[in-house]
C-alpha positions in Angstrom: -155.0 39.7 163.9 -152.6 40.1 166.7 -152.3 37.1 169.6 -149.7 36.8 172.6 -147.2 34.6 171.4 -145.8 31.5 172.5 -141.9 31.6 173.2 -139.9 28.6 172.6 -135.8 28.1 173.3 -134.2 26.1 171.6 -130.4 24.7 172.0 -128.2 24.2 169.2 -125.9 22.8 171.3 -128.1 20.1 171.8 -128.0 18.8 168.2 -124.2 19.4 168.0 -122.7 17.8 171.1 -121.4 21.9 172.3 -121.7 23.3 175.4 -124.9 23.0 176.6 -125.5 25.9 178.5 -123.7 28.7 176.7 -126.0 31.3 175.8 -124.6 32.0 172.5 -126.1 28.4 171.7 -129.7 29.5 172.6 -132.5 31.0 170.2 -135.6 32.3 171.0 -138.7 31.6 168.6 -141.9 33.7 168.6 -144.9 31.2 167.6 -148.4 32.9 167.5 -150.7 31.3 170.8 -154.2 31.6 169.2 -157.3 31.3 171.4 -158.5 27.7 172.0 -161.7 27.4 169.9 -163.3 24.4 168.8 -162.3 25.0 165.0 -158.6 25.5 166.0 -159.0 22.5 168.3 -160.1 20.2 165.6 -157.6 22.0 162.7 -154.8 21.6 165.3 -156.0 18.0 165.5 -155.7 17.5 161.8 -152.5 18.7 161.7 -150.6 15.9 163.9 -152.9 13.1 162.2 -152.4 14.2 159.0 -150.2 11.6 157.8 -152.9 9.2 158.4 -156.0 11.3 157.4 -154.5 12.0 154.0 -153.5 8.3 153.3 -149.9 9.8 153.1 -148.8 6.5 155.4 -148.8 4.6 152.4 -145.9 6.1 151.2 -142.4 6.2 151.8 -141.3 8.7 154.4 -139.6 10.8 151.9 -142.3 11.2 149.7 -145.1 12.3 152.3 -144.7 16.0 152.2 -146.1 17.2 149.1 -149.7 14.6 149.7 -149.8 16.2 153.0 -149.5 19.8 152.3 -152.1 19.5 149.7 -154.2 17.6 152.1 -153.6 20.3 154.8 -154.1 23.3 152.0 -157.8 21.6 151.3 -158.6 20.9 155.5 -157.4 23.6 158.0 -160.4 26.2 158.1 -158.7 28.9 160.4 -156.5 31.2 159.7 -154.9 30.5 163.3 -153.9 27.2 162.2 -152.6 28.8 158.8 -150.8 31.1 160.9 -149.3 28.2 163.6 -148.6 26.3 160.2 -146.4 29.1 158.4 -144.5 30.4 161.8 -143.3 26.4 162.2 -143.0 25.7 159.2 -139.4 26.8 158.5 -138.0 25.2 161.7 -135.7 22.2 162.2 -137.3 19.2 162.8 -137.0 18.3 166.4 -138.0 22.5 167.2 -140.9 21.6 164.7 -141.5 18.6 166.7 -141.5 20.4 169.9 -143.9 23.2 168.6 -146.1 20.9 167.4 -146.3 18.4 170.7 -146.9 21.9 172.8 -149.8 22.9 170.6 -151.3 19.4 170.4 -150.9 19.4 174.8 -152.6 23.3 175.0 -155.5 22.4 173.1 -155.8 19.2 174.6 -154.4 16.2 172.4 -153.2 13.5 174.1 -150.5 12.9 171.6 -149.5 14.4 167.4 -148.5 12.5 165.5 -146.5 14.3 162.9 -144.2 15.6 165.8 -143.7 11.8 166.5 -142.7 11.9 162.5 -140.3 15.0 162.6 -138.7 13.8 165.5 -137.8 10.7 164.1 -137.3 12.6 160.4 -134.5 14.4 163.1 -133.0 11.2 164.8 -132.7 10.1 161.1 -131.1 13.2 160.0 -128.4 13.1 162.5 -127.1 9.3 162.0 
């Protein structure tokens, strides 16, 4: 299935103290845009509270990953959401964090959650 994609930029040179605005500091990531339908909606959902949904919260920051991909593997029904999931999946964790916050806004959400986690997961990463 094809869908127009969503472009996000993203500056290195904001992680590494560099010139901001040199363009040799900017990347351009293609992330699939699927329709808004009510089963992306509510998988989209599940993806920024699925810290909490998966009772991965109990556990230590560092050990949350493995309960909430298997959580995630059993939940998201479409294969949009599979699709948004393995296009971010391999990004750093504040572009993961910005990915995920725009998806939550476009289909609705308030707030996610597990952008709130990678972006502190990032802040941590660069003490």
């Amino acid at each position: 299935m094809k869908w127009p994609h969503l472009c996000l930029v993203l500056t290195a040179a904001c992680q590494s103290g560099d010139a901001k605005d040199s363009p040799a500091n900017t990347t351009v990531i293609q992330l699939p845009k699927a329709q808004v339908t009510d089963g992306y909606r509510a998988d989209i959902t599940t993806l920024c509270d699925v810290i909490r949904l998966s009772g991965a919260d109990q556990k230590p920051a560092g050990e949350r990953g493995p309960m909430t991909a298997v959580f995630l593997g059993t939940q998201i029904k479409t294969p949009e959401a599979h699709e948004f999931i393995r296009a971010i999946k391999q990004l750093p964790a504040e572009a993961y964090a910005v990915a995920l916050d725009h998806e939550a806004k476009r289909v609705g959400l308030a707030k996610c959650e597990l952008a709130n986690e990678w972006r502190a997961a990032a802040a941590g990463a660069g003490k």
